[in-house]
N, C-alpha and C positions, 0 to 999 in steps of 0.2 A: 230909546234903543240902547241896547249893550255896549259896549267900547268891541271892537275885534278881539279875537279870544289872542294872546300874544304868548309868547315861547315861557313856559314855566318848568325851572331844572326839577329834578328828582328831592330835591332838598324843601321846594315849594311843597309839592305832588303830597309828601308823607305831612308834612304840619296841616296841608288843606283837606287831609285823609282822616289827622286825630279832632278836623273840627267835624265832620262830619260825623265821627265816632263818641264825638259829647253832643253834639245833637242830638241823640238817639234816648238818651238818658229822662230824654222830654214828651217819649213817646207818649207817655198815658195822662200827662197833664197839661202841657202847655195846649192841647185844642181850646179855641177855634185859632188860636194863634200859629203859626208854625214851629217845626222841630228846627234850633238854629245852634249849631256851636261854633264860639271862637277863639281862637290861641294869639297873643302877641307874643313876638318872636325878635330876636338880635340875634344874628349872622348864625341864626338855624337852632339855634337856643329859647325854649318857651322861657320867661318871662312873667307869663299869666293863662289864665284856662277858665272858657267860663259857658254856659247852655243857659237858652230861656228853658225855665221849672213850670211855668205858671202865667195866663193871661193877668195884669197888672204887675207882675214880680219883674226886675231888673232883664232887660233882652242881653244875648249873649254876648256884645259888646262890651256893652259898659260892665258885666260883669266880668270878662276879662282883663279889661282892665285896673278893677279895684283889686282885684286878682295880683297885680304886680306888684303890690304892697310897695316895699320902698323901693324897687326898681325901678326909675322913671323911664316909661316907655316914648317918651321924645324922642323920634326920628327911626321909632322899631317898627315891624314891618305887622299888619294884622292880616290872620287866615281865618275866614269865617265863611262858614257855609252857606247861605242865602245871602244874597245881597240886601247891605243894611238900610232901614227905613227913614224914610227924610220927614215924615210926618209926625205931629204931635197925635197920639193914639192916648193911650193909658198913660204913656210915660214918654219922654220927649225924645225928639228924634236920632236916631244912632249918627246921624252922622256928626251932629252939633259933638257928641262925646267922642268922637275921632277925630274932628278938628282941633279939641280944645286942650287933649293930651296929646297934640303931636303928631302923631301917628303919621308917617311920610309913604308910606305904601300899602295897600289892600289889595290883597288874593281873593276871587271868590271864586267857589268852586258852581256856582249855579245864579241866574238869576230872578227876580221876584217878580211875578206877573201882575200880581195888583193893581189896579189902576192908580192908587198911591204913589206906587213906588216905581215899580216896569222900568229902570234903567235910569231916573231921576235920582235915585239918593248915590249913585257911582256918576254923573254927574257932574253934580255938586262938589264931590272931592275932587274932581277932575277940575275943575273950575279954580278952585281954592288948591291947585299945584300937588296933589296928593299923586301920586303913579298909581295905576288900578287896570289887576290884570285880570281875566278870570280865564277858569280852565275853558278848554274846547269843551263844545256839549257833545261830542262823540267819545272824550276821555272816562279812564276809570269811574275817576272821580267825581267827572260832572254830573255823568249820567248815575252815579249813586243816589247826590245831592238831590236831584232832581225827583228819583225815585222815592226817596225818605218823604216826601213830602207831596205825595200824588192827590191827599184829603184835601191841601189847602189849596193848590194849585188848581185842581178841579171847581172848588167852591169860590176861589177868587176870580174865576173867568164864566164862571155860568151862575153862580147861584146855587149851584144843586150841588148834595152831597155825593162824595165819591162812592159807588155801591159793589160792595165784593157779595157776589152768590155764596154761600158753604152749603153743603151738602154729601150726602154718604149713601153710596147706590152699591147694588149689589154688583155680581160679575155681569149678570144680562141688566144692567140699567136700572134698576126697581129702589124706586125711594122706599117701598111699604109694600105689602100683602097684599092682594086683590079686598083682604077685610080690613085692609088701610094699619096694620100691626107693621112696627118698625122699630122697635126697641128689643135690642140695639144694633143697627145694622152695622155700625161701628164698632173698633174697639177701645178698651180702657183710653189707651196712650193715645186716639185718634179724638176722643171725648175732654180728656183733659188741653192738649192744643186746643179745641175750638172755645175753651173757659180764656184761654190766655189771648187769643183772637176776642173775645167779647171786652175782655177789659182794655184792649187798645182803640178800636171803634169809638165813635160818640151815642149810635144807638144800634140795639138789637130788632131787629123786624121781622115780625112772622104775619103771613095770612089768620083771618076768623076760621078756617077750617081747622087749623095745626093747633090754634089756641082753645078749641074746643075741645078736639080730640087729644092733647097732652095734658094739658092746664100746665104749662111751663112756668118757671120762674123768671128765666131769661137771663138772672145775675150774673158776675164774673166768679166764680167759686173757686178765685186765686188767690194765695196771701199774701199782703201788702198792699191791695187794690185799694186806689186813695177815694175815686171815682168812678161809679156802678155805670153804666151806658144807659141812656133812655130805652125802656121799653115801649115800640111801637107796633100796633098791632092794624092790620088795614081789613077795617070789617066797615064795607058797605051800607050796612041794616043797623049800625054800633049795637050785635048782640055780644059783644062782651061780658058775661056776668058779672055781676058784683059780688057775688060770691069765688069768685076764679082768685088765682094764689096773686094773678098779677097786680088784680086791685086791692086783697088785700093784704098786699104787701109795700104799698107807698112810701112808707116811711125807710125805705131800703134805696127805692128808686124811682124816679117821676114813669109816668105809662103813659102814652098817647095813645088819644084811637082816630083814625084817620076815619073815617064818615064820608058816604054820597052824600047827596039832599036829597035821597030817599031815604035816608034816617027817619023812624018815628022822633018827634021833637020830643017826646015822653022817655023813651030811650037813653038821648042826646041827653037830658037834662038828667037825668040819675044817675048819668058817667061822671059828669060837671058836678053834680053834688058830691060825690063818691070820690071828687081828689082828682078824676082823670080830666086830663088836655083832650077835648075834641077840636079836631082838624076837620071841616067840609072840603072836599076836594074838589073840585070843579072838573067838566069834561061831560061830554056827550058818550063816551067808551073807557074802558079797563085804561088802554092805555093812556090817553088825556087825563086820567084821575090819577092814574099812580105818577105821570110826570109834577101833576099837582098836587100831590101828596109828598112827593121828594124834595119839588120848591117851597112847601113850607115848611119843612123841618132844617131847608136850608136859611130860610128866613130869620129861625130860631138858633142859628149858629151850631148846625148839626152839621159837620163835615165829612161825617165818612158812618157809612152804617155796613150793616151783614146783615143779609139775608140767610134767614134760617130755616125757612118754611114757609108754604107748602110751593108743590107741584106749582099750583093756579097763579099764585101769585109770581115765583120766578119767573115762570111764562110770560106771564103780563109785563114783566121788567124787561124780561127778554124780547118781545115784540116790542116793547118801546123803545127799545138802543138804548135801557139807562144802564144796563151790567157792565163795569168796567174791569174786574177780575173775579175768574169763579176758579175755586176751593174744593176739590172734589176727592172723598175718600174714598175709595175701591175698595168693598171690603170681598176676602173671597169665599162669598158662598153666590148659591143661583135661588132664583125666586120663581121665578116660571110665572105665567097667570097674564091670560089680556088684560085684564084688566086693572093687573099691579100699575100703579102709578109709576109714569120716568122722573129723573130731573128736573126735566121744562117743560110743563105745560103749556097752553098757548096755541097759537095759531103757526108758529114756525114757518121756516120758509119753505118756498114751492119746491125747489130745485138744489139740487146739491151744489149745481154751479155758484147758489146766491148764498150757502153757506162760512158763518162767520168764522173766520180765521184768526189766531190769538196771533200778537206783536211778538209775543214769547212766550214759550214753554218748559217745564221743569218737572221732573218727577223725585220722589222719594218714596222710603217706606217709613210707614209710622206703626210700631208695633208686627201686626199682620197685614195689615193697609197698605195699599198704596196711594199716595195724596199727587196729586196736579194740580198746577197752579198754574193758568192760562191768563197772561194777563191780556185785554182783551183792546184795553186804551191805553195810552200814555198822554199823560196833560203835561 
């Protein structure tokens, strides 16, 4: 358990803010590791600065600390965003390197659920005479910390990857045409955001429907993208072609296809030749398979994906409770048609009484768009 959150002045508050703010720097690399920044500090003066990059690269501790070059930080105080790890992982544990330079006091703005870690490596310092405070989790800053880091926290208490909906509906609701035509129901500015949403994610996921009817690439078409997200595609029958841009484009980015066991094995095994991950999902219905399709990509250290597509499949996320934040562009024109496809497919609820209510909501404009951002969990 946590130590009690204890009184931290304004002078804490901004050094536990710029760790938070190099954490961020980790966004599109350190998965499946978390986003962590830390600054050591003497009497409000950084010292050293430093973010995990990369799963096996230096955690943000110790790299703050080689950080202080000849400054010796004996007896300086560290602000660092996630509470640090006690365990040998890739590289050995943060607190051993807090110990061993000193260090007499620890800020943390947030802490670490993992079953590793969960209040054992603050602790330890606490054991070993270190003072260790962390913010309220109702502050600024805690509830930032907290927020930067919704992927890992999700997938370190359940398994399962964190899942954000995206999608772009018209004024009356309409993913597509009644003849299933949708390009572009968005605009330029609203298109390029969800490139920059793909390169943060670990994977891209659309239904066999969308992947038939697009042939989508699915890649991040941002520059500087160090790491493409998995393409994952959840087709029942694995009719995925082989001919489709997804598979032959492997050498860009790995493709899964998530598979019933009503797959033909004939199917399954020309995906398997052809370079693609087949996934069998287990379950007796939609929902039991896509929960089982989620737990294994979280198996594979996939921490946070986007839904991109279609209708059927949202739906199905959506009746299962796996939607944790949905992304929704408003573009303004009208599509009219019963049978233009909504957002969410699926079986939905009975009753408006039993409809789901986001934790938070936010609007802007993107372009001509308007985008919402419902976040729907908080881990």
């Amino acid at each position: 358990m946590l130590p009690r959150p204890m009184p931290i002045d304004e002078r804490d508050l901004a050094l536990l803010q710029r760790a938070v703010d190099l954490a961020e720097r980790g966004r599109r690399t350190a998965s499946p590791n978390p986003m962590v920044g830390a600054v050591v500090a003497r009497d409000g003066r950084p010292l050293g600065e430093g973010w995990h990059e990369r799963p096996g690269g230096p955690h943000a501790e110790r790299a703050a600390i080689a950080d202080c070059g000849d400054a010796d930080p004996a007896g300086a105080t560290m602000y660092v965003s996630l509470e640090p790890c006690c365990h040998q992982g890739r590289t050995p544990p943060c607190t051993d390197a807090i110990l061993q330079a000193g260090i007499r006091r620890v800020v943390v703005a947030a802490g670490d659920p993992s079953e590793k870690v969960a209040g054992r490596g603050l602790g330890i310092l606490r054991d070993e005479g270190v003072a260790v405070d962390v913010a309220a989790p109702d502050s600024a800053v805690g509830r930032a910390a907290r927020l930067q880091n919704q992927p890992f926290r999700k997938h370190a208490r359940t398994g399962i990857p964190w899942v954000m909906l995206k999608a772009a509906a018209s004024l009356d609701g309409r993913l597509a045409t009644h003849t299933d035509d949708s390009r572009w129901i968005s605009g330029v500015a609203s298109r390029e955001l969800a490139h920059q949403w793909r390169a943060d994610v670990d994977a891209v996921v659309v239904g066999i429907g969308t992947a038939l009817a697009d042939d989508p690439l699915l890649t991040a078409r941002v520059p500087g993208v160090e790491r493409q997200p998995r393409r994952v595609v959840f087709d029942s029958e694995a009719r995925l072609p082989l001919t489709s841009r997804l598979v032959t484009s492997l050498d860009e980015a790995p493709v899964t296809v998530v598979a019933s066991r009503a797959a033909p094995r004939s199917a399954t095994d020309a995906l398997e030749s052809s370079g693609v991950e087949v996934v069998v999902a287990a379950g007796a219905n939609e929902h039991s398979r896509v929960r089982s399709g989620l737990e294994s990509l979280g198996q594979r250290g996939v921490t946070s994906v986007m839904i991109e597509g279609g209708s059927h499949l949202a739906g199905a996320c959506f009746d299962a409770g796996m939607i944790d934040e949905l992304r929704l562009f408003v573009a303004p024109i009208i599509v009219g048609g019963r049978q233009a496809p909504g957002v969410l497919g699926g079986q939905g609820v009975e009753r408006i009484a039993d409809a789901v209510r986001p934790v938070e909501l936010s609007r802007t404009t993107v372009g001509d768009d308007l985008l919402t951002v419902a976040r729907i969990k908080e881990w």
